[in-house]
C-alpha positions as CSV (number, residue, x, y, z in Angstrom):
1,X,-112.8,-43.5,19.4
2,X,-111.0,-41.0,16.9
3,X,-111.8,-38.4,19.0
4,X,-110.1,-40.1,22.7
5,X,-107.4,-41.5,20.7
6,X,-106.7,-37.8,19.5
7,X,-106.9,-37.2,23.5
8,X,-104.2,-39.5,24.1
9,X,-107.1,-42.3,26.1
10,X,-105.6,-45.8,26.2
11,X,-108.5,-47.3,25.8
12,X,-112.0,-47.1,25.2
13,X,-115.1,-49.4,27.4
14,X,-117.7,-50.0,25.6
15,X,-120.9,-51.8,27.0
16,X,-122.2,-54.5,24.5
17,X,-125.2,-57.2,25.2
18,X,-128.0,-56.7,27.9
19,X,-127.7,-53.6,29.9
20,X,-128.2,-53.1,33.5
21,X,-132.1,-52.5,32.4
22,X,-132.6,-55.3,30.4
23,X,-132.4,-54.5,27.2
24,X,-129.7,-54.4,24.3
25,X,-128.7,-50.4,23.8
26,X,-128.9,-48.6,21.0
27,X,-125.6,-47.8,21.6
28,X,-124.5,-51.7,21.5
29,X,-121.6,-52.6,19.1
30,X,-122.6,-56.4,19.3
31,X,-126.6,-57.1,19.6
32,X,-129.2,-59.6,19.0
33,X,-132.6,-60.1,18.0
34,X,-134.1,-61.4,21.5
35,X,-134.4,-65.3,19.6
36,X,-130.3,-65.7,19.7
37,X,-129.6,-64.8,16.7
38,X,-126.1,-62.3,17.8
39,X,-124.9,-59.1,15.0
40,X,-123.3,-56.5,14.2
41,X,-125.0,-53.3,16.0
42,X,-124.6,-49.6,14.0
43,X,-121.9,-48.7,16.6
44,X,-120.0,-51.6,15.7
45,X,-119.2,-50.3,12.0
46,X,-117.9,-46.9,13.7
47,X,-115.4,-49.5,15.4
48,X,-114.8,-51.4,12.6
49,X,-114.1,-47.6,10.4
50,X,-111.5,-46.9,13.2
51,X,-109.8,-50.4,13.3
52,X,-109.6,-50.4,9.3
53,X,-107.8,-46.5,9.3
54,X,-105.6,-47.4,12.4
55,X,-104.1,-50.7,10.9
56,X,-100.3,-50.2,10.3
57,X,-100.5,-46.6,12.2
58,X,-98.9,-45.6,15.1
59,X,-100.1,-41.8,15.6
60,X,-102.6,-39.3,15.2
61,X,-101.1,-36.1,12.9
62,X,-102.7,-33.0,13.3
63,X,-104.2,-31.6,9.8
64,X,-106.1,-28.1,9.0
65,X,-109.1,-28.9,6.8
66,X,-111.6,-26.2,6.0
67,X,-114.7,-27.9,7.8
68,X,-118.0,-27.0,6.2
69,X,-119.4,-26.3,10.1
70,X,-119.6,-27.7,13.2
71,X,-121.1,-31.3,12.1
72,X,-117.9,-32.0,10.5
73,X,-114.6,-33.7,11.6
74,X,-112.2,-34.7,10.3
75,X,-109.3,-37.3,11.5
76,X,-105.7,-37.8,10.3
77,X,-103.6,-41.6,11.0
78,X,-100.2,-42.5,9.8
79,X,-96.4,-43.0,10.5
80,X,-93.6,-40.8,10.8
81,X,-95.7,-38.0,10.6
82,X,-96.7,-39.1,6.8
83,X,-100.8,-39.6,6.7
84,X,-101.7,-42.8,5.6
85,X,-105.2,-42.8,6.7
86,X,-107.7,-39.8,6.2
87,X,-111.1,-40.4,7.9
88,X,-114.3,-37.8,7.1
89,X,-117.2,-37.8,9.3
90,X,-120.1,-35.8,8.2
91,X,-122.7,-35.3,11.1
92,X,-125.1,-33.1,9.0
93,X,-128.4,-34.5,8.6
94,X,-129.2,-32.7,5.2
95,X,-125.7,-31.2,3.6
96,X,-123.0,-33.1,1.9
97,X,-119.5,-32.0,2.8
98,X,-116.8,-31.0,0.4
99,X,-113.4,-31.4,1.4
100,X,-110.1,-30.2,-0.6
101,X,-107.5,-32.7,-0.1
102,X,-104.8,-31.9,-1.4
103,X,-102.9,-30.7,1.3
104,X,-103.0,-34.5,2.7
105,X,-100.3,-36.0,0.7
106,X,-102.0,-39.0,-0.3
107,X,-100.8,-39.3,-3.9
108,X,-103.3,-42.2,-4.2
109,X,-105.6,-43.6,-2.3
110,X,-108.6,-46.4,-1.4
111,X,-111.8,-45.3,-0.7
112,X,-114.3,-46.9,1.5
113,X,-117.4,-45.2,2.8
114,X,-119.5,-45.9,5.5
115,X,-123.4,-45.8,4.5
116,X,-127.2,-46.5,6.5
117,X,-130.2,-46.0,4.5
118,X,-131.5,-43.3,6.2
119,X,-130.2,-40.7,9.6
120,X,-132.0,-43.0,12.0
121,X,-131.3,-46.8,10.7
122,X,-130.6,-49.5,12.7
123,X,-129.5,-52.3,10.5
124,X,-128.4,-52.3,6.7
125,X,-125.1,-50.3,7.7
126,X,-122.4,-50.9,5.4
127,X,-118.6,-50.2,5.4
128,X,-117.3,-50.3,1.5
129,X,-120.6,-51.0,0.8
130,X,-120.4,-54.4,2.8
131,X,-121.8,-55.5,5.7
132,X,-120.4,-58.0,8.7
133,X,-121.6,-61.4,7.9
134,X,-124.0,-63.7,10.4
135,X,-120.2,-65.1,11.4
136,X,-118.8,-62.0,12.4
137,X,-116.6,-61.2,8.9
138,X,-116.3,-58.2,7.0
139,X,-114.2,-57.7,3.6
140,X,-115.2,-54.7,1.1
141,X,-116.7,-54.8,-1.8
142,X,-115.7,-51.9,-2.8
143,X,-112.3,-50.1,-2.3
144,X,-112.0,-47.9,-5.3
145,X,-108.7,-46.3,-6.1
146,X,-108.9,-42.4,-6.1
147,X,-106.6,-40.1,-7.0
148,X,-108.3,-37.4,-5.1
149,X,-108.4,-33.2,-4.5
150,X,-111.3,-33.1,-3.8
151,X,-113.6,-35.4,-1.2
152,X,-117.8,-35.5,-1.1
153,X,-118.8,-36.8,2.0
154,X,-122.7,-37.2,2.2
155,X,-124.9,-36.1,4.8
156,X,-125.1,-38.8,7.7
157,X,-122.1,-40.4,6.7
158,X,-118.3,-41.1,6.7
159,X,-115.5,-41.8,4.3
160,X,-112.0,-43.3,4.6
161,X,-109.2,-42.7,2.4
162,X,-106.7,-45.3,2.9
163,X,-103.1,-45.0,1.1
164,X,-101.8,-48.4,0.1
């Protein structure tokens, strides 16, 4: 979503429930376990990491950030050209990332950070090291305050640095 809104898309569909094959995708936001009992699907914390750095930004603002190689990306949102939202996504299945982040101009920020147990899970995912509840709500548990120059972003993951 990052990546199309950095396109300029509009919009984004996204296929959710049974597919055309009969069966919930992997790539599902919104699933269930086949007895009607409906969640929140991996994809659906990606969503949820992009709706939480978009909130009260109205632009994408290019940034230069030494990337540790391809399996990194890295995402800037904000207002007036000021970032206000810094979002790290760390592909790498074995490295952490390192990111100097200074440069940013977030005096201080939150951080929340976007965990699975393992490369390959498809439950336990967490966002600030909380999960969406059986009725569909999510608040952090954690949103520490960091006053950062430096970002570790571990393998198979994603961070969010939110200025307040």
């Amino acid at each position: 979503m990052l990546l199309l809104a950095r396109n300029g898309c509009a919009g984004v569909n996204i296929e959710t429930g049974v597919n055309q094959l009969g069966f919930n995708s992997f790539y599902s936001p919104i699933t269930d376990d086949g007895k009607g009992l409906t969640f929140a699907g991996v994809p659906y914390y990606g969503m949820l990491a992009f709706a939480t750095a978009a909130k009260g930004n109205n632009q994408m603002i290019p940034i230069n950030i030494d990337a540790p190689d391809e399996s990194f990306t890295a995402y800037a949102l904000g207002t007036n050209a000021k970032i206000r939202s810094f979002i790290a996504i760390n592909r790498s299945r074995f490295q952490e990332a390192h990111l100097d982040t200074r440069g940013l101009g977030m005096k201080e920020s939150s951080l929340l950070c976007l965990r699975a147990p393992s490369f390959d899970s498809k439950g336990a995912i967490t966002l600030g090291d909380e999960s969406v509840d059986a009725k569909g709500d999510w608040k952090p548990r954690s949103r520490d305050r960091v006053m950062q120059s430096t970002l570790s972003v571990p393998a198979m993951s994603a961070a969010l640095l939110i200025s307040e």
